[in-house]
FISE-431314 format. One record per residue (C-alpha): x, y, z. Coordinates in steps of 0.1 Angstrom, whole numbers, plus 5000, padded with zeros to 4 digits. Layout:
XYZ
...
This chain:
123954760675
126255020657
125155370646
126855600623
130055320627
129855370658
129355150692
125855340698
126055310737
129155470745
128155790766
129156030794
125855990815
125255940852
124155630863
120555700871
120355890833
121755530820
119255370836
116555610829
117955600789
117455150791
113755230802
113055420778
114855270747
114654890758
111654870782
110554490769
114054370770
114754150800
117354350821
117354080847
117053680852
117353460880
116853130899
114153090932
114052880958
112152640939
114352640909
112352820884
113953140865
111953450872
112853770851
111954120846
112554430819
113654730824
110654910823
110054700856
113254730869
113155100864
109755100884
111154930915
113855180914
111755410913
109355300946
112555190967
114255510960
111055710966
111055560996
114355651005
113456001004
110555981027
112955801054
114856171048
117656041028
119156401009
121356470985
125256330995
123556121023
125355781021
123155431023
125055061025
124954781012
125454441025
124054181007
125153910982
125453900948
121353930935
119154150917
118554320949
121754480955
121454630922
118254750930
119654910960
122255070945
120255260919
117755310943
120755480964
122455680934
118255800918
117755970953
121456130947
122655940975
126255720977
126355420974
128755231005
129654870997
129954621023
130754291022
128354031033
130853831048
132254071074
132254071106
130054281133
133054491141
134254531103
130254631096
130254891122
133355071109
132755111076
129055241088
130455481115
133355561090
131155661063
128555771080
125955571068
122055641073
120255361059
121754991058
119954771037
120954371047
119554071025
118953831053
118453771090
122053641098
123054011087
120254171099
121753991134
125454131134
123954501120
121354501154
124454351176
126054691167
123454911168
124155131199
127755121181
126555271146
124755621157
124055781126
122155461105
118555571112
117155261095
117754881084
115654781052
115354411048
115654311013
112754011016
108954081009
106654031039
109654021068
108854151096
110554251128
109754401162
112154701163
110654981143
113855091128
113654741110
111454721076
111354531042
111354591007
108054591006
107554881029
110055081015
108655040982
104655151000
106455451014
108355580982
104555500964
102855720989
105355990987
104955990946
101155990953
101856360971
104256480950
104656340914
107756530905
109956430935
111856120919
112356290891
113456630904
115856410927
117756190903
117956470876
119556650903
122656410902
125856510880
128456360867
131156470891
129056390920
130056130948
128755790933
130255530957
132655430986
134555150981
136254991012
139254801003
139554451013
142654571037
145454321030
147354541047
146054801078
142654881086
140154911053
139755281035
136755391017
137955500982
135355730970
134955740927
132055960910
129755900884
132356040858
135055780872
133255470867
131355640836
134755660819
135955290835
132955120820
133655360783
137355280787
136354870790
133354860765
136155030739
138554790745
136254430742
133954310715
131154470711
127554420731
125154210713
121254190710
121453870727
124353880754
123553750789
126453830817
126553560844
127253760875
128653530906
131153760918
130854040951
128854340941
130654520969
134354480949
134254720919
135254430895
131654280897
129854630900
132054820874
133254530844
130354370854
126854520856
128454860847
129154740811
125854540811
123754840820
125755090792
125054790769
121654740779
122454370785
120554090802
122253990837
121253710854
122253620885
124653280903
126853210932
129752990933
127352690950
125052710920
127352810890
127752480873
123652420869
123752840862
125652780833
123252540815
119952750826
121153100815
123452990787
125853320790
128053450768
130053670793
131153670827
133953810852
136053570873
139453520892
142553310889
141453050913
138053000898
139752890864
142152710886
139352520898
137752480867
140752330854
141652100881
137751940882
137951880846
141351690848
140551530876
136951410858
138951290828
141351070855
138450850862
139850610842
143150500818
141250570784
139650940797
143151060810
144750930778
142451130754
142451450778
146151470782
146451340744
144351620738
145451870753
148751820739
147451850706
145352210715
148852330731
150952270699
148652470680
147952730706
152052790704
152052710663
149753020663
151953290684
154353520666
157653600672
156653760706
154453500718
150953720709
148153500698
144953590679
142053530701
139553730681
136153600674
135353430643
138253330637
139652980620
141652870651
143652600632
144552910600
147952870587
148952540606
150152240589
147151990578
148151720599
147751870631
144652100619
143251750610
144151600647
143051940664
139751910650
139451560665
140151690698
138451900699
134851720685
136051460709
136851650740
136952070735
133352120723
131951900750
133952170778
132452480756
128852300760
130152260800
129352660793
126452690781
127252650746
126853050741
130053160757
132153490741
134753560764
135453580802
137653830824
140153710849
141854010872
142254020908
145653860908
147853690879
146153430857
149353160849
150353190815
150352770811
146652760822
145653080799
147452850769
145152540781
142252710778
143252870745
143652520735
139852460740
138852740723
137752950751
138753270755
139853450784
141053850787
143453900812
143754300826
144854470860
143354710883
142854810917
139354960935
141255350933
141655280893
138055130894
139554820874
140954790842
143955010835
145654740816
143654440798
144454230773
143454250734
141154020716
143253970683
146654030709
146553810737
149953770758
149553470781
151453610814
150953940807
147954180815
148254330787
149054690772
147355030787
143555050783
142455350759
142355650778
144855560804
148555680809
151455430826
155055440836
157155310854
158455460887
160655380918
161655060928
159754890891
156455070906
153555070880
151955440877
148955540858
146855890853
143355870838
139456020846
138955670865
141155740887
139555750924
138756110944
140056030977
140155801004
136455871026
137656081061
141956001055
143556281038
147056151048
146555821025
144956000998
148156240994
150555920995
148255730973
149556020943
152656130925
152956510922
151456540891
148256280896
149655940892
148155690909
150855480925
149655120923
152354940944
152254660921
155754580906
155954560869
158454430842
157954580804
157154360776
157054310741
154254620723
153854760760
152754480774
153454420811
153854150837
152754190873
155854070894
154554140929
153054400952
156154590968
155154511000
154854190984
158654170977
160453970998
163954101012
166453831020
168953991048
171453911018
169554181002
167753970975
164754020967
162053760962
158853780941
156153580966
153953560935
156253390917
157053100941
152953110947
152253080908
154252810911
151752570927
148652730907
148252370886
149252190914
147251850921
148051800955
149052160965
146352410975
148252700984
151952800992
152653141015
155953201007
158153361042
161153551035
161353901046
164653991065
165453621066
168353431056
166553161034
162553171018
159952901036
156952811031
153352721052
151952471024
148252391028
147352071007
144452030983
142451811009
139851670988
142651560964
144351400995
140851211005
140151070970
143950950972
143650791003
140550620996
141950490962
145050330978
143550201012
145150451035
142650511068
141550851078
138650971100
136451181076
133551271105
136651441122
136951661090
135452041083
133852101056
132052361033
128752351015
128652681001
129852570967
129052360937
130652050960
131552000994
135352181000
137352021029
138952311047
140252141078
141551791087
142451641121
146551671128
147051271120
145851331085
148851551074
151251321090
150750971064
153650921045
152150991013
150651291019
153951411026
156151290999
153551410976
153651750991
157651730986
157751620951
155151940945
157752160964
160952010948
159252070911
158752430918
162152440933
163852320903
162252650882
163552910908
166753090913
168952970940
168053260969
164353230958
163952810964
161852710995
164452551017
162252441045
158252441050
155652331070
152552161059
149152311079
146152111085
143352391077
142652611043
143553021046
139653131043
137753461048
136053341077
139653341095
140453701081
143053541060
141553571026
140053891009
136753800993
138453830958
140953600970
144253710977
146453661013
146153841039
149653821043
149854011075
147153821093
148453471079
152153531094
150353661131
148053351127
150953111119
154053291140
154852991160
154952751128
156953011107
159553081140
160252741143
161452721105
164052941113
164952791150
């Protein structure tokens, strides 16, 4: 797919114009896959997709949506929300992403901040909190369900299907309205608003344009092998994050790539049906991944011999293969055992027929490459799944940058690092270690909050992350923490909180660790134990516990325990366990940074609780208001 030795679909279009350009050029190809209710895979081109664009945003324009007008989004990861969004962006409106996870109150702010006129909602449990607020949201006119053939009594309520009936109509009148509209749309126009997931404060809209994320998704597609004929992107993660939407479909609609469509409860079967070759995840999702396979190869003496035997054998030659620096090549096509000695090339290919092929087929057997962002991806799990062959791009963004403003190199991979500057991008590093960069992705402003935008700036257009960085080897760098993330001893040390959290990322029996510290004579620690881990422990060695008296959740692949009754994180066990977890980490940290004393919770930090983001990092602020009595008495 090259042209003149060139990658043929890097551009500066706007988004409907991209979409427009896939009609027209790939209008047979299947733009879109994905599961039903009943199991069988449904999929359409882009020719259709195009089309329902076309009638949803028609309708748009006969509900009065104009040019600037902004319409939301809250709805899960689906075809749907992508046809909402270009249905949004061909009527040259903006895009608003909301979360589908949020609560009432969170909904109606970000309506009444941005000043939202249409809300489109996937189902009735979000249809619920929107018409619980209504009389608090008075500028959304109207509420589009995104089912065929729902129906509703209040009359500001309709469905896709009417939508799509009223945009058909209005084309029927006047054939040249869609596409006077979305010609109408340039490439410094308001795209999107962006609320961030407020780890700190209340959320802000960050507003990009269709030249922002037009040069993010031109600055990633230069910077990662190229888009194939046959490339299918899995996409799991929130639409309403920019890492989903941007690195994501963004890539996949330049590329004029198939997406098909999973969630977290349905990922494992996804991978087998839809065979991808690319997708975006998180840290914790290859933690996860990690843990369940060594866990399934503990089931018995001989399987946890050949997996750790194994791995041991993919780790020697993962490290045989780094230079001087510690770089590996992780290109494709590669021979991943080149220029080691024959005896271990001769045991690595037994491993990995034995063990590491069988994970890749775990896959789908068609898997490229993955992402990880949205926090620090350990530098021991990136070499384990090296080891296997499978190769995983590590970068660094933020919502303002749009993503990627560091990432990663195929044939330079730096476990621990994020990687060098992304092409197009300028870094430095400012006050207090404070990672700066300058580039046309950068964000326009925060939506109605002049104040933040200025401090979110340098003087001459920096964007100041507030990440703390450390300079490596070729202009790599290493995320330390977020500055508010820094810990300050009253001895005036400072403390990394990712670091001590990092520590427990491979951890068994440790879940979580939120590190305490700030203007404190000694680091603590609220520890949340892998529960589920705990259970098949207890049940293994005899030790009673009430399960009916646990919570659990059913929204992924298997049922996650995220709360136990008080007795259960009192056994012995459970507790020396915990402190030989804690101890371990300890001996690896400095003397100020060690967790002197901690206290072991019965419940998992979740989003439902307000304590996780839905890319999953800490609400820090939230966790030490919901915990103050726990964390005061480690200090009384």
């Amino acid at each position: 797919m090259k042209e003149s030795g060139k990658t043929w679909y890097l551009a500066q279009l706007t988004f409907p114009k991209m979409l427009h350009r896939n009609m027209i050029r790939f209008a047979d190809k299947p733009a879109q896959l994905w599961r039903t209710e009943q199991g069988t895979v449904e999929s359409i081109s882009w020719a259709q997709v195009w089309r329902l664009v076309k009638e949803m945003s028609s309708g748009l324009i006969s509900l009065g949506v104009e040019k600037g007008d902004r319409v939301a989004v809250m709805a899960h990861t689906s075809p749907q929300w992508m046809w909402s969004d270009y249905a949004t962006l061909c009527a040259a409106g903006i895009t608003v992403c909301i979360y589908p996870t949020l609560s009432e109150k969170e909904l109606a702010f970000i309506i009444n901040d941005s000043g939202s006129k249409v809300l489109f909602v996937y189902d009735e449990e979000n249809l619920e909190k929107a018409l619980n607020q209504r009389s608090q949201m008075p500028t959304l006119e109207k509420i589009v369900v995104l089912q065929d053939g729902f129906t509703h009594d209040d009359p500001n309520v309709i469905d896709i299907t009417t939508l799509r009936k009223l945009g058909v109509s209005l084309c029927a009148e006047d054939r040249f309205v869609f596409e006077q509209r979305w010609k109408s749309v340039q490439v410094t126009d308001y795209m999107t608003i962006v609320y961030t997931s407020g780890t700190t404060g209340m959320p802000k809209g960050a507003v990009h344009t269709h030249l922002s994320i037009n040069a993010a998704i031109n600055r990633d597609a230069r910077d990662v092998p190229e888009v194939r004929d046959d490339d299918v992107l899995l996409s799991f993660l929130p639409l309403a994050h920019t890492y989903e939407r941007e690195c994501g479909h963004g890539i996949a609609v330049l590329g004029a790539m198939t997406i098909a469509y999973s969630s977290p409860k349905t990922l494992v079967e996804d991978l087998q049906v839809f065979r991808p070759t690319v997708f975006m995840s998180v840290p914790r999702i290859y933690e996860r991944i990690f843990m369940a396979l060594k866990d399934r190869a503990s089931q018995s003496p001989v399987k946890k011999a050949i997996f750790n035997y194994a791995l041991k054998i993919g780790l020697k030659v993962t490290e045989a293969r780094a230079d001087e620096n510690g770089f590996i090549d992780m290109s494709e096509g590669i021979d991943f055992t080149a220029g080691i000695s024959r005896w271990l090339r001769f045991r690595y290919h037994i491993v990995d027929k034995i063990l590491f092929s069988k994970v890749r087929d775990l896959l789908g057997g068609r898997y490229r490459f993955a992402f990880s962002a949205a926090g620090s991806l350990p530098a021991e799990l990136c070499k384990v799944f090296m080891a296997m062959g499978i190769r995983i791009y590590e970068g660094y963004g933020a919502t303002e940058t749009c993503n990627t403003v560091n990432l990663n190199r195929p044939s330079k991979v730096l476990p621990g690092s994020v990687g060098p500057l992304s092409s197009g991008i300028e870094g430095r590093i400012g006050e207090e270690g404070e990672w700066q960069v300058r580039g046309d992705n950068l964000f326009v402003e925060y939506w109605n909050n002049p104040e933040a935008t200025g401090e979110a700036f340098t003087e001459d257009g920096y964007y100041k992350t507030g990440d703390v960085v450390i300079m490596m080897a070729d202009g790599y760098i290493k995320i330390v923490d977020r500055i508010k993330g820094l810990m300050v001893l009253d001895t005036g040390k400072n403390v990394p909180a990712a670091k001590i959290e990092s520590m427990f990322s491979l951890s068994k029996y440790v879940d979580m660790v939120v590190p305490i510290g700030d203007d404190r004579k000694y680091v603590t620690a609220l520890v949340v134990p892998n529960f589920d881990a705990m259970m098949e422990y207890y049940n293994q060695n005899g030790i009673q516990y009430d399960r009916d008296a646990c919570v659990f959740n059913y929204d992924g692949p298997a049922p996650l325990c995220i709360e136990v009754p008080g007795d259960f994180i009192e056994v012995t066990e459970l507790k020396e366990l915990v402190d030989q977890e804690i101890q371990k980490a300890n001996s690896e940290l400095e003397g100020y940074e060690k967790i002197k004393k901690y206290t072991i919770i019965s419940r998992r930090l979740t989003e439902g609780t307000g304590e996780m983001t839905p890319t999953l990092k800490v609400k820090r602020k939230v966790v030490m208001e919901n915990f103050k009595n726990e964390i005061e008495g480690l200090y009384s």
